[in-house]
C-alpha positions in Angstrom: 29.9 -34.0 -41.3 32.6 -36.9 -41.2 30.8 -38.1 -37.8 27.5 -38.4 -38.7 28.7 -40.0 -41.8 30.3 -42.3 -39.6 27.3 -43.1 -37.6 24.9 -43.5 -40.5 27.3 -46.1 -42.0 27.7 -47.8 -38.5 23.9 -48.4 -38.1 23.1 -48.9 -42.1 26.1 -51.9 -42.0 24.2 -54.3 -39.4 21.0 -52.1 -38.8 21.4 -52.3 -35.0 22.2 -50.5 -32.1 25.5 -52.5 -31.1 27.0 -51.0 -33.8 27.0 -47.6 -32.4 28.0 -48.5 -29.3 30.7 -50.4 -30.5 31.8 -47.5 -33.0 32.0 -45.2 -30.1 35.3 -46.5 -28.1 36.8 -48.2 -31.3 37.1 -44.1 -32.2 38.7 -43.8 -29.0 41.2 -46.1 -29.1 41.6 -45.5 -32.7 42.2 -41.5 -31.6 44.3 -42.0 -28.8 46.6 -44.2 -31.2 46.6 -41.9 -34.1 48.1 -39.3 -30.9 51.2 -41.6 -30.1 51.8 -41.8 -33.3 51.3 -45.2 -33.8 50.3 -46.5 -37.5 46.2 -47.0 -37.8 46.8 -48.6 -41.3 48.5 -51.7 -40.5 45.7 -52.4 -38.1 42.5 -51.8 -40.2 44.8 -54.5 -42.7 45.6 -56.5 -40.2 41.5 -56.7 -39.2 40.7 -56.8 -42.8 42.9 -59.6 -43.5 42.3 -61.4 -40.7 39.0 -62.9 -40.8 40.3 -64.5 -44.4 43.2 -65.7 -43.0 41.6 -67.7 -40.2 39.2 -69.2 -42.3 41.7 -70.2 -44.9 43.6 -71.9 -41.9 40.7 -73.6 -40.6 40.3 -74.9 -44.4 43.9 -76.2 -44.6 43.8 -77.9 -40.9 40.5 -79.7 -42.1 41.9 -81.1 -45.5 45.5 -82.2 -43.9 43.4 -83.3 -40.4 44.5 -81.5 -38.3 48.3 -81.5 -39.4 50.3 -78.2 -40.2 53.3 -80.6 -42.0 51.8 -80.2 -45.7 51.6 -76.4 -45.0 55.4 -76.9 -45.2 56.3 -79.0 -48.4 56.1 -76.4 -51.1 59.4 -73.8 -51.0 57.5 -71.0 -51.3 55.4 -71.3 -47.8 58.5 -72.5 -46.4 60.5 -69.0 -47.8 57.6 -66.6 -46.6 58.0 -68.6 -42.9 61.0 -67.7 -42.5 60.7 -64.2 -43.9 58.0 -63.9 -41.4 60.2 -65.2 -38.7 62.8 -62.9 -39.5 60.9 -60.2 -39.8 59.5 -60.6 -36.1 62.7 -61.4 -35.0 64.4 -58.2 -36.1 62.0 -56.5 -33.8 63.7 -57.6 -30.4 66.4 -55.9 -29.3 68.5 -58.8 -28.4 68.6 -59.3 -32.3 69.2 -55.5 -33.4 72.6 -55.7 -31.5 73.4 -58.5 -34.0 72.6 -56.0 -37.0 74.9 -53.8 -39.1 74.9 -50.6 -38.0 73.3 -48.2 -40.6 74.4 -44.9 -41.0 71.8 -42.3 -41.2 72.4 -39.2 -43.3 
């Protein structure tokens, strides 16, 4: 039931073939993921997400031509940079040496 679900709303979201070809190893991949364990949710946000965030960059880059400087005068982008920075930072090893040891109970 959950599969043909999934292929009538493939075909009824573009109304063409592609889409059920493209459905096909997406499910795949998306399987062999879910089996390592590896989160699906952050990715479906991350795709989600993603088209809005490009086109709000795009919109930014035209108004300041071309220049990411007035991205940076407000404190608040300039906070959620660096949480963003520190956040992919943490993720290297080199850098989890560096960190407290927690202890886990």
């Amino acid at each position: 039931m959950v599969a043909v679900l999934c292929i009538l709303g493939a075909y009824a979201l573009n109304l063409n073939m592609f889409s059920l070809y493209l459905m096909v190893p997406i499910g795949i991949i998306a399987f062999v993921l879910g089996e390592m364990k590896f989160p699906i949710s952050p990715l479906v946000i991350g795709l989600v997400l993603g088209g809005m965030a490009d086109e709000s960059l795009r919109r930014a880059l035209l108004l300041s031509e071309g220049s990411f400087i007035p991205m940076f005068e407000r404190p608040v982008a300039v906070i959620l940079v660096v949480v963003m920075l520190l956040f992919i930072c943490a993720q290297f090893t080199w850098c989890k040496r560096l960190l407290p040891k927690r202890n886990k109970k």
